[in-house]
C-alpha positions in Angstrom: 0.0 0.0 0.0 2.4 2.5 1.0 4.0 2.1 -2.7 1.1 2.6 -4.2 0.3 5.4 -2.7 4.0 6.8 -3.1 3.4 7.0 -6.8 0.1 7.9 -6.2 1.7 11.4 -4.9 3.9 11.7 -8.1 1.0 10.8 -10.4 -1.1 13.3 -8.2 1.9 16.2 -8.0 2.0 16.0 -11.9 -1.5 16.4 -12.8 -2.4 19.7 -14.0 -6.2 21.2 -15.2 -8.5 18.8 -16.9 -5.8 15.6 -16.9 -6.3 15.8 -12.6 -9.5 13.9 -13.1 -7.5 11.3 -15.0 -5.1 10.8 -12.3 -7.1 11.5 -9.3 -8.9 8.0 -11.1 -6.3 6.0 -11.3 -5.4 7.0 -7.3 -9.0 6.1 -6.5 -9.9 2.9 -7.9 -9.8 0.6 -4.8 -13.6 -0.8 -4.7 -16.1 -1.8 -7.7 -18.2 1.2 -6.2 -15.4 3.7 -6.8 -14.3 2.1 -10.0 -17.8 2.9 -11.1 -17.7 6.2 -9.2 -14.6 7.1 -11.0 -15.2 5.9 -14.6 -17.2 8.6 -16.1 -14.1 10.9 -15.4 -11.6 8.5 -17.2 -14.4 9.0 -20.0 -12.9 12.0 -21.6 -9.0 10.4 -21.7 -9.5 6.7 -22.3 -11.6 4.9 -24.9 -14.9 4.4 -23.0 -15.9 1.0 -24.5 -12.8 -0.5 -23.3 -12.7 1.8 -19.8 -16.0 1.0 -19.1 -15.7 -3.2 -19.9 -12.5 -3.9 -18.1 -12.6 -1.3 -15.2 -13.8 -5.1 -13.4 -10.7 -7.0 -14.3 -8.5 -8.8 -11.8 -5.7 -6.1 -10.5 -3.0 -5.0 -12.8 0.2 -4.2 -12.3 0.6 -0.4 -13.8 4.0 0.4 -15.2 4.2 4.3 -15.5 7.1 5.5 -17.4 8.1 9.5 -16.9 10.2 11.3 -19.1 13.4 10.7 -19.5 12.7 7.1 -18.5 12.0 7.8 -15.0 10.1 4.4 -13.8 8.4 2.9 -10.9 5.5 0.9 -10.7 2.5 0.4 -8.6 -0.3 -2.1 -8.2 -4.1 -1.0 -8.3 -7.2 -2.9 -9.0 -9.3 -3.4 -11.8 -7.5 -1.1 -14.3 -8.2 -1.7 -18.1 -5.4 -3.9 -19.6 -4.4 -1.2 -21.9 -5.2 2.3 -21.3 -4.8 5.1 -23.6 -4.0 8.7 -22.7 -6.6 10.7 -25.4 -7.6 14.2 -25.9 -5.2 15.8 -24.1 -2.4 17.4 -25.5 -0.3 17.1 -23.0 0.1 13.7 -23.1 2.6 12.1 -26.0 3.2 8.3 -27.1 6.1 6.3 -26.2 8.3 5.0 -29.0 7.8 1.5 -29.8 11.2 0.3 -29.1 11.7 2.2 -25.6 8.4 0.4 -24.8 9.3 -3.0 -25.6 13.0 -2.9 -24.3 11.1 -1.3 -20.7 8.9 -4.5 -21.1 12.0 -6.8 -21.6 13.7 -5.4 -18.8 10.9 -5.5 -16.6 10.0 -9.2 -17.7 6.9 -7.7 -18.5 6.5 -9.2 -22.3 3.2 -11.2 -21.0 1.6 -9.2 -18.5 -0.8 -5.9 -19.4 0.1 -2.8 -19.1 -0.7 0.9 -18.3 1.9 3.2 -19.6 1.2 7.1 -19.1 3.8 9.4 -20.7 3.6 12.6 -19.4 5.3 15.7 -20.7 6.0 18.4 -17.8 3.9 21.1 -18.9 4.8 24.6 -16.7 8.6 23.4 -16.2 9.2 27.4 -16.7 7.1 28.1 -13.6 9.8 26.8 -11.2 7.1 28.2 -8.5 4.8 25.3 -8.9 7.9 22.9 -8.9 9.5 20.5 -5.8 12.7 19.6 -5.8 12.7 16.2 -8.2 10.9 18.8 -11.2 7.3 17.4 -10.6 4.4 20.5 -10.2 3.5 20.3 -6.1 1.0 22.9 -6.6 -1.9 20.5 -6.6 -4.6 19.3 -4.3 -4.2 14.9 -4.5 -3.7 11.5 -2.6 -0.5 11.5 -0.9 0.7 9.6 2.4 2.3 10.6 5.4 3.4 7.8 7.5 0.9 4.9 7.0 -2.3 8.1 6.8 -3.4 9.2 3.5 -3.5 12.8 3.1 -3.8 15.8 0.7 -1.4 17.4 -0.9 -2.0 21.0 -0.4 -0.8 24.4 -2.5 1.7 25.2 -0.2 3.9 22.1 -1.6 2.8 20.3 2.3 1.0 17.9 2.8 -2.2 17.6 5.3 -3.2 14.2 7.1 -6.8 13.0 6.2 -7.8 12.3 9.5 -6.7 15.0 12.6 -6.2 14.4 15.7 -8.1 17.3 17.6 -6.9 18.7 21.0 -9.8 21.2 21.4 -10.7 19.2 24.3 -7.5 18.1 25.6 -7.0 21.1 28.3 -8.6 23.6 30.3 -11.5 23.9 28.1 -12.7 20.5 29.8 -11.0 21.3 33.0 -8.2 18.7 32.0 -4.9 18.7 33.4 -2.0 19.0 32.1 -1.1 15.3 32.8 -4.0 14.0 31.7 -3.6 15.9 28.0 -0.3 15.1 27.9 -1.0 11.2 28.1 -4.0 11.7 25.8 -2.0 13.4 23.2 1.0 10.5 23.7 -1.7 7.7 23.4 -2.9 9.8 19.7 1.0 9.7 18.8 1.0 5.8 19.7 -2.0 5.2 17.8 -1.2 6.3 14.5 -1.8 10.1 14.1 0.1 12.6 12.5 -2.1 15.4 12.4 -2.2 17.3 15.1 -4.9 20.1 15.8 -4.6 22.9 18.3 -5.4 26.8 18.9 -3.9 29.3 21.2 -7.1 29.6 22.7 -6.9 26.1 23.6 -4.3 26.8 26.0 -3.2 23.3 25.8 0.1 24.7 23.0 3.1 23.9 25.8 1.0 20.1 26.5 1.8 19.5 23.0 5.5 21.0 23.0 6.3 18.7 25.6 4.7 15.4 24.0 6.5 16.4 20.8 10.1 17.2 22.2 9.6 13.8 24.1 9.0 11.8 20.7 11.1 13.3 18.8 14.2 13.8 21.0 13.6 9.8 21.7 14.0 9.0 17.8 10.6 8.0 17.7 9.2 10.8 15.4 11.0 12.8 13.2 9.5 16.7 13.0 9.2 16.5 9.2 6.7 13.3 10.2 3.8 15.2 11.9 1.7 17.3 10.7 0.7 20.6 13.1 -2.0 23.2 12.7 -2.3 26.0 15.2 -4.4 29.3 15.2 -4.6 32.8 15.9 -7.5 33.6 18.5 -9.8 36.2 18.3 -8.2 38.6 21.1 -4.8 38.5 18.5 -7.5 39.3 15.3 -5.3 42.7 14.1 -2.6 43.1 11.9 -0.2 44.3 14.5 -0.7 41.3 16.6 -0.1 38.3 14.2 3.5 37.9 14.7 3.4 38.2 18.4 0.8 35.3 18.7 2.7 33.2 15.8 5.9 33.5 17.9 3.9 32.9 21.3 2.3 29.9 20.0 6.0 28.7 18.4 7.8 28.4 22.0 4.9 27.0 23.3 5.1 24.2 21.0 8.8 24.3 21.1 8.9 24.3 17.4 10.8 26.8 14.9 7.6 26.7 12.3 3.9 24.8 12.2 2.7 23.7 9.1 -0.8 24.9 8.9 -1.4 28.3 10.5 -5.3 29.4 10.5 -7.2 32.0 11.5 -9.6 30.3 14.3 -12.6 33.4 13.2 -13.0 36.0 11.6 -14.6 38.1 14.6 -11.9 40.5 16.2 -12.1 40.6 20.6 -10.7 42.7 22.7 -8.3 41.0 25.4 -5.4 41.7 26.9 -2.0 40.8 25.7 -1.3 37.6 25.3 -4.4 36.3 26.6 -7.2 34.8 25.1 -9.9 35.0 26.8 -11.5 38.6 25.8 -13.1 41.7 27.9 -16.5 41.8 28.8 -18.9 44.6 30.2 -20.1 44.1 33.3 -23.6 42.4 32.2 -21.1 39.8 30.4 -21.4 40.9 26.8 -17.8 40.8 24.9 -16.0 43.2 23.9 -15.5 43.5 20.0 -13.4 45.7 17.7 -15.8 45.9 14.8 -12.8 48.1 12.8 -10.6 45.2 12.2 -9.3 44.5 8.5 -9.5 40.7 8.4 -7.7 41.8 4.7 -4.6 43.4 6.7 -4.7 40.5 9.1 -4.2 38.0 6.1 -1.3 40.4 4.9 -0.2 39.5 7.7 -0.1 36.2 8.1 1.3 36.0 4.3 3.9 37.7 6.2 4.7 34.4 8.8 4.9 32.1 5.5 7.7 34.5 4.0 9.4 34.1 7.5 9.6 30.5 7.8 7.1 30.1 10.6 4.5 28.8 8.9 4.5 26.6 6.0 1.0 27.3 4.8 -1.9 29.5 6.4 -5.6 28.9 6.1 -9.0 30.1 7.2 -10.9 28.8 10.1 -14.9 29.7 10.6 -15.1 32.4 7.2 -18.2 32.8 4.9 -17.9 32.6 1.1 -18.3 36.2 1.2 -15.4 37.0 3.4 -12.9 34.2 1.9 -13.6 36.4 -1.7 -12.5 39.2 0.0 -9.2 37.4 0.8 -9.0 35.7 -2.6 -9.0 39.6 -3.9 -6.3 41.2 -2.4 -4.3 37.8 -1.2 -0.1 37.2 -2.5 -0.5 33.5 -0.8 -3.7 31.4 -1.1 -5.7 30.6 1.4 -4.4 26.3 1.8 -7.0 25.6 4.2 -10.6 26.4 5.0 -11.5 24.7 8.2 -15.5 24.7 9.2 -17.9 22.2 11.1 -18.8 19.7 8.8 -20.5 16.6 9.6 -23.4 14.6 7.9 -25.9 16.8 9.9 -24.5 20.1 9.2 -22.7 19.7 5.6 -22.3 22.9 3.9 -22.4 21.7 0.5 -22.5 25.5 -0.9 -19.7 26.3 1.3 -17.5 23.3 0.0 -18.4 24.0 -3.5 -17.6 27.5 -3.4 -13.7 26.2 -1.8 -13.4 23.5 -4.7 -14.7 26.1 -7.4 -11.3 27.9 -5.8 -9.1 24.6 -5.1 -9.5 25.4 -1.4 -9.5 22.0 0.5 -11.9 21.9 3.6 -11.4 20.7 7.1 -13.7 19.7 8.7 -14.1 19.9 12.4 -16.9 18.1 14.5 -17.3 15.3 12.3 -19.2 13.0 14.2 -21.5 15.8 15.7 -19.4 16.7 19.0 -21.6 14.3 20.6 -21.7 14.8 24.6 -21.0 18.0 24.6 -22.5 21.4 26.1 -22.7 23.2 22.6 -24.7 20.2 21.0 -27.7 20.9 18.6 -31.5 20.2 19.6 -31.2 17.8 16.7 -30.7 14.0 18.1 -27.3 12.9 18.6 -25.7 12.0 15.1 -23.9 9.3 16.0 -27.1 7.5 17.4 -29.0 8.3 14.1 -30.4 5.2 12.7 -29.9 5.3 9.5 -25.8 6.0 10.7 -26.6 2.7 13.4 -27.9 0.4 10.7 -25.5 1.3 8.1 -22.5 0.4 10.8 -24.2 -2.6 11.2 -23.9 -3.6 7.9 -20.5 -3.0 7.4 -19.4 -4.1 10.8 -18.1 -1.1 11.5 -18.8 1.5 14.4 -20.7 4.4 13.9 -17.9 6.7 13.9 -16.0 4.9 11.6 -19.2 5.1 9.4 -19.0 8.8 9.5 -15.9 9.4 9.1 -15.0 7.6 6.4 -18.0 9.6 4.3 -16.1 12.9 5.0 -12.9 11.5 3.8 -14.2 9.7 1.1 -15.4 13.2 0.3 -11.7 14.5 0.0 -12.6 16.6 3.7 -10.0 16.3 6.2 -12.0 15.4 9.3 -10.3 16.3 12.7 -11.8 14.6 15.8 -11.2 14.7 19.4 -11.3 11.8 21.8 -9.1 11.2 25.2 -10.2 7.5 25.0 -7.3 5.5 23.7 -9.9 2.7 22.2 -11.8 5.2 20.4 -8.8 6.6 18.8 -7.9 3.0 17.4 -10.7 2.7 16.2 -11.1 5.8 14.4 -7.6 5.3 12.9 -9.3 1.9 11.2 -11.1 3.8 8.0 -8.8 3.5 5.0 -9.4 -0.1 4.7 -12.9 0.2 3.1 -15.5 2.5 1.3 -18.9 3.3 1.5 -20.8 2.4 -1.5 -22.6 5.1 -3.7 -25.7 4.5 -2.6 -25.0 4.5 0.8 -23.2 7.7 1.0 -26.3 9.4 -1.0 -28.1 7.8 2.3 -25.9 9.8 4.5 -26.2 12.6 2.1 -29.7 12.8 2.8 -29.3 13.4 6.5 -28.4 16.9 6.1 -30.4 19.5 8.3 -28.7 22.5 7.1 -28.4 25.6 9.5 -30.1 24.0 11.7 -27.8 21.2 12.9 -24.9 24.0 13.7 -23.3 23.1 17.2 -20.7 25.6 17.4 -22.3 28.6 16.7 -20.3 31.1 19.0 -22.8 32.6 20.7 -21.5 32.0 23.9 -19.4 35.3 22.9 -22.6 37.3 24.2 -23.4 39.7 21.5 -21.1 37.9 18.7 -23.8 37.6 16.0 -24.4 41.3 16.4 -21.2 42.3 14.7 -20.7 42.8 11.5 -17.8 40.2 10.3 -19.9 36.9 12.1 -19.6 34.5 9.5 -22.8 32.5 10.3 -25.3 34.9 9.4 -24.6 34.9 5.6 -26.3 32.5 3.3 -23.1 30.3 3.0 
């Protein structure tokens, strides 16, 4: 697996415009549902008679030969015995004799194969480049460690699945030991995304976890994957780099790799602390003049530095990420909302992949058990959700997790329970079929089924930059 999915990056890192859809095909076809899934996007590069009849067909070995007779191969199920790159012009044939000499070498003479030449289209743009020539400017299937993650615009790369430390602190009224062993027992599990916040308060836990690890040789820094964000009380453009720096020695790190945004509503606090001002009847207090434009300037500013690798969006409308999109020198890499099969802001995802924006999505399984939850019934006990985990002997959290990342959404969870976080690691091994992710589909209660809505910021859906009031 991990080979496959090692060529699966380069195959993914190469693809460019309309020719993604190719590749992000021949990355995906694992199941007979996602071989028929898939097929209608192979449609417009392969002949669709021959696609179409053989996409069934006992696993292949795929030889893919690069220019200049780079090689590797890769095994992945049910491809066509012969597939031909059409349509795109972008794509050449190989000469006959290279082909059958490759074939020769590879003892291959017998055995069908997929060969994809690809000519590096943009090799002027050394921007979009990584270091062995391939584009890394791309959104595709990747791995780090044994989880499968996304490659994102920044040239990183983001883990699938997150570990969430929301709840792994003071928040809960955890200590410090008991976060610290949580976060450990994450590490043990599998995990390589790690998600935190200033206003967690829980930064130095995780400092201390990760200098253990990786001052014992047991995790290398280039091996985990760490998102932070800037709180409300540190939403100005003067402020950035003091919290970036703040949260840096807390996590006794010299850069993260995803710094966000957490929202897009500016509080008044004092410095260095994250908990706001309030009037005496408890209402926060806001500064309403804040440029969230400047604040992204900003933040571009902590890329060019080295203390970030990418920065994202956490909690922003459509409205407000345009804004960004307008004036920005470094993309947004990340937009990071609730998502979960109650609350699945289809309009808000499609406006992020209309802009190559992946989403994050946190509260995945409905933050079950907590003081924020919906009136709606608890979604992991919906069931449709409890008779579809049946079926696939599988929990329900499993269940809905694997229909966010099926979906391409990072989903970021949060559990103390060591168990649970085994357990939740165990969703790469199978898919949901078509017609049972249109069933979870279907669950959607729009608006409605928002948990965190931030109201407990009294007066926070009076201002003017709360996200949740637009449309999407």
């Amino acid at each position: 697996m991990g080979e496959d999915y090692r060529m699966g990056e380069l195959l993914s890192n190469y693809a460019r415009s309309s020719f993604s859809n190719c590749i992000k095909a021949l990355c995906m076809l694992h199941t007979n549902s996602q071989r028929e899934q898939y097929a209608h996007q192979l449609g417009s590069y392969v002949r669709k008679g021959k696609a179409m009849s053989r996409l069934r067909q006992r696993p292949q070995t795929v030889e893919v030969m690069w220019p200049k007779m780079h090689t590797a191969s890769f095994s992945t199920p049910g491809l066509p015995a012969v597939l031909k790159v059409l349509e795109n012009k972008h794509a050449t044939s190989l000469k006959d004799s290279h082909v059958a000499k490759y074939h020769q070498t590879k003892n291959l003479t017998s055995t069908p194969v997929v060969i994809l030449n690809c000519i590096r289209q943009h090799s002027s743009n050394k921007r979009v480049l990584d270091n062995s020539g391939f584009p890394k400017q791309l959104i595709g299937l990747t791995t780090m460690g044994d989880m499968t993650s996304l490659s994102l615009n920044s040239g990183s790369r983001i883990p699938l699945l997150g570990f969430g430390t929301g709840s792994l602190g003071p928040l809960t009224q955890m200590s410090d030991a008991e976060a610290g062993r949580a976060i450990g027992a994450g590490l043990e599990c599998g995990f390589r995304h790690l998600d935190t916040a200033a206003f967690y308060r829980n930064e130095h836990v995780i400092g201390s976890v990760l200098g253990e690890w990786i001052s014992a040789g047991k995790l290398k820094r280039e091996e985990v994957f760490v998102t932070t964000k800037l709180p409300p009380t540190g939403l100005h453009e003067s402020k950035v780099e003091a919290w970036m720096l703040r949260s840096l020695e807390r996590l006794k790190l010299s850069y993260v790799d995803l710094y966000l945004i957490h929202f897009p509503v500016a509080m008044l606090g004092s410095d260095g602390e994250v908990a706001p001002h309030t009037t005496e009847d408890g209402r926060v207090r806001f500064d309403p003049e804040v440029s969230l434009e400047k604040v992204w300037q900003a933040m571009e500013k902590q890329v060019k530095a080295g203390r970030a690798r990418a920065i994202g969006l956490s909690n922003f409308n459509s409205t407000q990420i345009s804004r960004i999109l307008k004036v920005c020198e470094i993309r947004p890499a990340v937009l990071q909302i609730e998502v979960n099969a109650y609350h699945q802001q289809r309009l808000l995802r499609e406006f992020c992949g209309r802009h190559q924006i992946p989403v994050c999505g946190y509260a995945p399984l409905g933050a079950p058990w907590t003081p924020f939850s919906s009136k709606l019934p608890t979604l992991i006990e919906d069931q449709a959700v409890l008779a579809m985990a049946a079926r696939y002997g599988r929990s329900p959290a499993q269940i809905l997790l694997r229909y966010l990342v099926q979906q391409r959404v990072v989903a970021v969870f949060k559990s103390a329970n060591p168990g649970r976080m085994r357990e939740n690691m165990q969703i790469f091994d199978f898919s949901l079929k078509p017609e049972d992710m249109k069933l979870l589909d279907n669950l959607d209660r729009g608006k409605e089924a928002r948990i965190y809505t931030m109201k407990s910021f009294i007066g926070v859906d009076e201002q003017p930059e709360y996200p949740f009031n637009a449309p999407f």
